[in-house]
C-alpha positions in Angstrom: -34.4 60.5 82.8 -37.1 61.9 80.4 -36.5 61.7 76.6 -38.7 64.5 76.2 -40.4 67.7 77.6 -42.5 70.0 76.7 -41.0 73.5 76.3 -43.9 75.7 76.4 -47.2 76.1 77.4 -49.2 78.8 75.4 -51.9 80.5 76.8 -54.1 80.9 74.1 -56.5 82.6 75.3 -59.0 83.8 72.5 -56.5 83.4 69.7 -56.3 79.9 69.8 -56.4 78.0 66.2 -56.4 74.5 64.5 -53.5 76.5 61.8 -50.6 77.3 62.8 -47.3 78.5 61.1 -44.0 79.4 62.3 -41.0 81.7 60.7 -38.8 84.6 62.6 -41.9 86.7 62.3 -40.1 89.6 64.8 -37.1 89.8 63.1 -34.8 88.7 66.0 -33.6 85.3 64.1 -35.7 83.5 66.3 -38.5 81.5 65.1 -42.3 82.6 66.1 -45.8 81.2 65.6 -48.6 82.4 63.4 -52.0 81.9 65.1 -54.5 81.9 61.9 -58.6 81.5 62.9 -61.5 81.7 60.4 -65.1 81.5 60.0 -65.7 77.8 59.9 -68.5 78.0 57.3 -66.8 79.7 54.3 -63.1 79.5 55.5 -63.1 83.0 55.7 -59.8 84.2 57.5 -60.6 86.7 60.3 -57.9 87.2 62.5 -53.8 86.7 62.4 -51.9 86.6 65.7 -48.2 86.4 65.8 -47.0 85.2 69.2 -43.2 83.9 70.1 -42.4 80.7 71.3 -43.5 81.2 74.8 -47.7 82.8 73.4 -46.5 86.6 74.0 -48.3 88.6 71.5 -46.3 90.3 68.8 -49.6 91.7 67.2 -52.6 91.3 65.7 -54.5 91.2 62.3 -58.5 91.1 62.9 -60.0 90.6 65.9 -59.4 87.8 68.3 -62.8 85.4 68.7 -62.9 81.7 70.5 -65.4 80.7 68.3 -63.3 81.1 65.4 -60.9 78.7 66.0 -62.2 75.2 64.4 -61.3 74.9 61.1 -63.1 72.8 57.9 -60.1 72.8 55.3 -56.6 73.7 54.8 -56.3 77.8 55.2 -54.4 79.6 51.9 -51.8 81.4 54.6 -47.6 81.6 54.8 -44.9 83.2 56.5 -42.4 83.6 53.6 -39.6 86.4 52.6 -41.6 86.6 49.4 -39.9 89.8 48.2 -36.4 88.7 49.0 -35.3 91.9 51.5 -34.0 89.5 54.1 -37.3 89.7 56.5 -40.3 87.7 56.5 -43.5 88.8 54.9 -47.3 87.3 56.1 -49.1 86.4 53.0 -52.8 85.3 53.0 -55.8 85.2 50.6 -58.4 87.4 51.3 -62.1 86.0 49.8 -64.4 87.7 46.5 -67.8 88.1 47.5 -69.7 84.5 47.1 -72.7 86.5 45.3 -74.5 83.3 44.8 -73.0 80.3 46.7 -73.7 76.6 45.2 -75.6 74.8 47.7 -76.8 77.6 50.6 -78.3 75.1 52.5 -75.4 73.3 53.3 -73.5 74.2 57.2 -70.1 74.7 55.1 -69.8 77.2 51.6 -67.1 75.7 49.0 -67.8 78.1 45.7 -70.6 80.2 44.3 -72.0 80.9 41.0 -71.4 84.3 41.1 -68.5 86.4 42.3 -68.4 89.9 43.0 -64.7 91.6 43.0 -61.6 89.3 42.6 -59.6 87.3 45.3 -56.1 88.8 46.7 -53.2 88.0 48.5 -52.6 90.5 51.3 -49.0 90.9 51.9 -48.2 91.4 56.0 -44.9 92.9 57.2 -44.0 90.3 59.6 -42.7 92.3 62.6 -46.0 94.7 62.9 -48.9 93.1 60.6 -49.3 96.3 58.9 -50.2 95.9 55.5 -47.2 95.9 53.0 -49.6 95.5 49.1 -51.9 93.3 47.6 -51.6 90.9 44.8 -55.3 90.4 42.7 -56.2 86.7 42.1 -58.9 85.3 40.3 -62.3 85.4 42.3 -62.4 81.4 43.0 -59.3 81.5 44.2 -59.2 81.1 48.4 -58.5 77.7 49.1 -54.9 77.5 49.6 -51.7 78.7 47.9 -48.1 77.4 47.1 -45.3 79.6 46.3 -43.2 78.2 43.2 -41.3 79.4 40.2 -43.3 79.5 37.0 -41.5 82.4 35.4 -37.7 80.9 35.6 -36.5 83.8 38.3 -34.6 81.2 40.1 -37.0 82.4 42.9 -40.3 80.7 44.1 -42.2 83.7 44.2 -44.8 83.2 42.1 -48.3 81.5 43.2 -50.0 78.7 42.4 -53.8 78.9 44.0 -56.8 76.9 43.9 -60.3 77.3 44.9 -61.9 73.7 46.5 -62.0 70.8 44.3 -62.6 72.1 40.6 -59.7 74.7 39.3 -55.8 75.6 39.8 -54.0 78.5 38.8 -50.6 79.3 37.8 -50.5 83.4 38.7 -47.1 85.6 38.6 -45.8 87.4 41.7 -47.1 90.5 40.1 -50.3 89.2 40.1 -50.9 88.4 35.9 -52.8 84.9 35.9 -50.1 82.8 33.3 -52.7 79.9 33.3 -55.9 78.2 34.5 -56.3 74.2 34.7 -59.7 72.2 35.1 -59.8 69.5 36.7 -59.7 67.2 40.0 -57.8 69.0 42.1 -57.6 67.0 45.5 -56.3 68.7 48.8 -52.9 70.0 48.0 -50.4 69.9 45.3 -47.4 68.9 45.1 -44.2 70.4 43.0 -40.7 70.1 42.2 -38.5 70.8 38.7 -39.1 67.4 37.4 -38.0 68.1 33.8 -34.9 70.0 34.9 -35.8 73.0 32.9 -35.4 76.0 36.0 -39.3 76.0 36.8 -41.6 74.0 38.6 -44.3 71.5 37.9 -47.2 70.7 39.7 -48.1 67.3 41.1 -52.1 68.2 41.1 -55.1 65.4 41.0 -54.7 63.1 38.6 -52.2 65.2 36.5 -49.0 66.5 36.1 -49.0 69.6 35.0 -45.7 72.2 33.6 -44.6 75.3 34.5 -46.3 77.4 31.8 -49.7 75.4 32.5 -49.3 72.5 29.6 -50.2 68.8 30.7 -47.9 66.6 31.2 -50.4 63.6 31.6 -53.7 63.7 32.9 -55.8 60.5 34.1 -59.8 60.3 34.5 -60.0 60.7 38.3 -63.5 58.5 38.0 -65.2 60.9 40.4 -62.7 60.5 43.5 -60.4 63.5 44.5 -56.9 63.3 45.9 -56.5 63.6 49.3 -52.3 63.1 49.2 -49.7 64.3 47.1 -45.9 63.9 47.4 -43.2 64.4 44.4 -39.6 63.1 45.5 -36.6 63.0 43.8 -34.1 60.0 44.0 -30.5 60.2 44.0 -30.2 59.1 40.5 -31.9 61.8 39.7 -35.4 60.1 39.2 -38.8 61.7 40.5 -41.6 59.2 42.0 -45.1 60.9 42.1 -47.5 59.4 44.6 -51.3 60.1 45.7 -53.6 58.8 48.2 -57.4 58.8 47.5 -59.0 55.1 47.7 -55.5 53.6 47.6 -52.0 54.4 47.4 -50.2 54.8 44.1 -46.7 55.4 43.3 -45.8 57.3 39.2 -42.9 58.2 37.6 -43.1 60.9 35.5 -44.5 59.9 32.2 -47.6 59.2 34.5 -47.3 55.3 34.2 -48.3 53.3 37.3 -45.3 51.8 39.4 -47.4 50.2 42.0 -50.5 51.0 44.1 -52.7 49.2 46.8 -56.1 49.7 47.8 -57.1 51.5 51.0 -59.9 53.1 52.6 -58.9 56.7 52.7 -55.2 57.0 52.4 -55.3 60.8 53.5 -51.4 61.3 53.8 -48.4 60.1 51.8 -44.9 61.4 53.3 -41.4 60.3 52.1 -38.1 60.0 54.1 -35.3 57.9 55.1 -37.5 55.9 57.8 -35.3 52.6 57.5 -31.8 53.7 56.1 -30.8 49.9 55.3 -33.6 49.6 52.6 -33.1 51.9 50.1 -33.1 55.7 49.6 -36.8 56.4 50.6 -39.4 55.1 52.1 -43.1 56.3 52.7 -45.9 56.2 55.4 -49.3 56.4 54.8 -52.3 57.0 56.7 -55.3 55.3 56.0 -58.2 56.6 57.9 -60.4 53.7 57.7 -63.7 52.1 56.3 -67.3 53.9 57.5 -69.3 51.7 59.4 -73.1 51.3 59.1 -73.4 53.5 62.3 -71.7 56.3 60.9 -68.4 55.8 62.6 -65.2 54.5 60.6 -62.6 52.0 61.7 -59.8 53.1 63.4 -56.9 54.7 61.2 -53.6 52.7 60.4 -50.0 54.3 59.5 -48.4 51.8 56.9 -45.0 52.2 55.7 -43.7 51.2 51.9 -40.3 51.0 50.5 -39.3 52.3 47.6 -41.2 49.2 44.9 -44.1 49.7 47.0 -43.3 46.7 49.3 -45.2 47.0 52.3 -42.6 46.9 55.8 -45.4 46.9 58.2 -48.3 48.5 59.5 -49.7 49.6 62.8 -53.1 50.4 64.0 -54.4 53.6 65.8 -56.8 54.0 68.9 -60.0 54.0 68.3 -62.1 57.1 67.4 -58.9 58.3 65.1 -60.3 58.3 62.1 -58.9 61.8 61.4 -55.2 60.7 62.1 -52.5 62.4 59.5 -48.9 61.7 59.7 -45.8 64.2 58.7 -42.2 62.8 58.6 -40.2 64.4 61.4 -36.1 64.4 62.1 -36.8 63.8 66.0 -33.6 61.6 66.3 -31.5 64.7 64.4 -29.8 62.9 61.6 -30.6 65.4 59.3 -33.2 63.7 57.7 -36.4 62.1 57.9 -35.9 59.5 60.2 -39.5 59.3 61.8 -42.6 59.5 61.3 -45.4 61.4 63.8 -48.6 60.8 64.1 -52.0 63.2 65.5 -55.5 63.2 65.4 -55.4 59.8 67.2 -58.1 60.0 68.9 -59.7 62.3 72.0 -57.2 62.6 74.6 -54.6 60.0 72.6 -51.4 61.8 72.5 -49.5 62.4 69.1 -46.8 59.3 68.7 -43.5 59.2 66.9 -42.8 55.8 65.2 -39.5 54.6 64.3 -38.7 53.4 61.3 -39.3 49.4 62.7 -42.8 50.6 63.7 -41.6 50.9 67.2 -42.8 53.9 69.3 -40.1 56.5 70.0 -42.3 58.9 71.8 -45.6 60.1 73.2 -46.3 63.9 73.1 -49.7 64.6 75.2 -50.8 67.9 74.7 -51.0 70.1 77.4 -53.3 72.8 78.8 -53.1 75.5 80.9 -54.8 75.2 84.6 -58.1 76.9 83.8 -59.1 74.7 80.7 -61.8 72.0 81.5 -62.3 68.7 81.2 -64.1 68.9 77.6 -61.4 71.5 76.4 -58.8 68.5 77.6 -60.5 65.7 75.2 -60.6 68.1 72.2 -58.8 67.4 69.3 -55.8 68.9 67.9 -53.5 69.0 65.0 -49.4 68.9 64.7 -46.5 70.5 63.1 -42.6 70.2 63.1 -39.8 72.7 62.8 -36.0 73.0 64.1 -38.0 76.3 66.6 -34.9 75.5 69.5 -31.9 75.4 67.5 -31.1 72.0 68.5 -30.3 70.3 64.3 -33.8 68.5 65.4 -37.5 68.9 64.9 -39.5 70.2 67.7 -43.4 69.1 67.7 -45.9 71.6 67.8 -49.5 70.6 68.8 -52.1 73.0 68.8 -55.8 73.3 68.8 -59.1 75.3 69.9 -58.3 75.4 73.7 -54.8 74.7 74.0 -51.2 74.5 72.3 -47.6 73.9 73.6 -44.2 72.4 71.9 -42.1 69.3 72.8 -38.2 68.6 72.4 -36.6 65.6 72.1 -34.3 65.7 75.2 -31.8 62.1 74.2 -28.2 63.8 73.9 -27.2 64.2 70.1 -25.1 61.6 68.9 -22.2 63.5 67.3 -18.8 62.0 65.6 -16.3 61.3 68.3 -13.3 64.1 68.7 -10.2 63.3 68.6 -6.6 64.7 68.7 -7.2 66.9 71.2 -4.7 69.2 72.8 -3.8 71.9 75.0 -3.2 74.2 71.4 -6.2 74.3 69.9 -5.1 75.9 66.1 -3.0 72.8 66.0 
């Protein structure tokens, strides 16, 4: 019997994309999937398409083009019911004019010297992609974005943006900018209400930094940038701050150092409950390996820590993975991170969910549809996870520039045994 099939095959057509989100984009309840391409050279985002499950188009935002598909960085787009009136909005950052980009000989445009106009957030209605209103952002300011609560709303509806590597913003849902931060800002932040106070902090570099922009602690990144972030909270009550650059290192909140160990490129740092026996949390890591003098890199290696940074094992990738990322999955549906799932192994190496021994659960291949080739077959592709068939368990979504498709875990759920059964059922 299989443990697992894949669910749907999505034509992609020309609106295939290396970023994908999903939320109930058609207002049926039921979860769809956000298509999102770009220029690859300035991240710029051209086109939106909304599909559901199965790849039928919901509409469109821009215009469709295959050769926008490849991205460079993260993309600052969410599905979100940002203003609160029970249906989901499509919110993404719209670029200022680079005027005069740094370094315009380069294949790839990160910030400019100049900026004409400001940044904005366009706010989509999710069931037609017509536009719902704008919020203005500071010009830098296209990177990505997080939603969080810096004004004590009890609602995560204000943004916190950044532009590449140099500045973060703290900016209000109605679009004031509360405050600006300099600094090393690594890939992605991380947040969470670590003082207890209502609003959020951010997790950001080498710095922690409070809801109304103060800092927390701050370290001298030494020139390196963050490529990992993750803020968890213990039972006790406790927050552990880790990062991933040249190493991975575990902080409580005063910024003191708990442990670390050097790496190559530890790219992502994900927490869950991967081996229940050994404490509350545990995390994986992926370390994308050392460059060789020919230009290639070793092959990248998931590692998984308990909670005092104890390393429980390790297990190399295929060759040519260098890329690899992990995300923490509930495949087994316990209702928590059980396992961790792992892409970007490699050309034609199929995403892999470890358990929390370091034992393979599953393989997830992706799959194409008929007419693709035999170069669109060995392309890469990245991975996601969401509850999309209503099963209490992750599905995993894999998608790319020629192809994307989702798998279920098909195991029967273990549920609690019933018992005193009868013939009179409100007995």
């Amino acid at each position: 019997m299989a443990t697992c099939r894949a669910i749907s095959l999505i034509d992609v057509r020309d609106f295939a994309a290396e970023t994908v989100r999903v939320g109930d984009l058609s207002g049926d309840g039921a979860p769809d999937l956000l298509f999102v391409q770009s220029t690859y050279a300035n991240r710029r985002i051209t086109c939106l398409t909304a599909t559901d499950l199965a790849g039928e188009v919901i509409w469109q935002h821009g215009t469709p083009n295959a050769d926008n598909a490849r991205i460079y960085s993260d993309l600052p787009v969410q599905v979100y019911d940002w203003d609160q009136d029970g249906h989901s909005e499509v919110l993404y950052v719209e670029q200022a004019i680079y005027a005069e980009p740094y370094d315009s000989d380069s294949p790839v445009v990160e910030r400019a010297g100049r900026y004409e106009g400001h940044a904005m957030v366009v706010v989509l209605n999710g069931q037609t992609g017509a536009v719902k209103g704008y919020v203005p952002l500071p010009a830098p300011a296209d990177d990505c974005f997080l939603f969080a609560d810096l004004t004590g709303r009890g609602q995560r509806r204000d943004f916190v943006v950044k532009d590449r590597y140099w500045n973060l913003w703290g900016v209000s849902a109605e679009g004031q900018e509360l405050w600006h931060w300099e600094g090393s800002t690594g890939h992605y932040p991380a947040y969470g209400d670590v003082d207890g106070d209502g609003r959020d902090e951010l997790f950001v570099g080498f710095a922690l930094i409070d809801h109304d922009g103060t800092v927390l602690f701050e370290a001298d990144p030494a020139g390196a940038h963050q490529d990992a972030a993750c803020a968890v909270q213990l039972p006790d009550g406790s927050w552990r701050l880790l990062f991933g650059n040249h190493g991975v290192h575990c902080l409580d909140v005063t910024g003191r150092k708990l442990w670390s160990h050097p790496l190559a490129e530890a790219q992502h740092v994900v927490a869950g409950r991967f081996c229940p026996g050994l404490g509350p949390v545990q995390f994986g890591v992926i370390d994308r390996g050392q460059p060789r003098p020919d230009s290639t890199r070793a092959s990248a290696t998931l590692l998984c820590y308990d909670l005092e940074g104890h390393e429980l094992w390790r297990r190399e990738q295929p060759p040519g993975g260098w890329y690899a990322g992990c995300i923490a999955i509930d495949w087994s549906g316990h209702g928590e991170m059980r396992e961790i799932l792992v892409y970007g192994r490699g050309a034609g190496s199929p995403a892999t969910i470890y358990d929390g021994d370091g034992g393979i659960v599953d393989e997830l291949p992706m799959q194409y549809t008929p007419d693709r080739t035999e170069a669109d077959r060995q392309a890469g592709f990245y991975a996601s996870r969401a509850d999309v068939w209503g099963d209490s368990r992750h599905e995993v979504l894999l998608f790319g520039a020629t192809g994307a498709c989702i798998w279920t875990n098909t195991r029967l759920r273990q549920l609690p045994t019933m018992y005193n059964n009868n013939l009179y059922p409100g007995m």
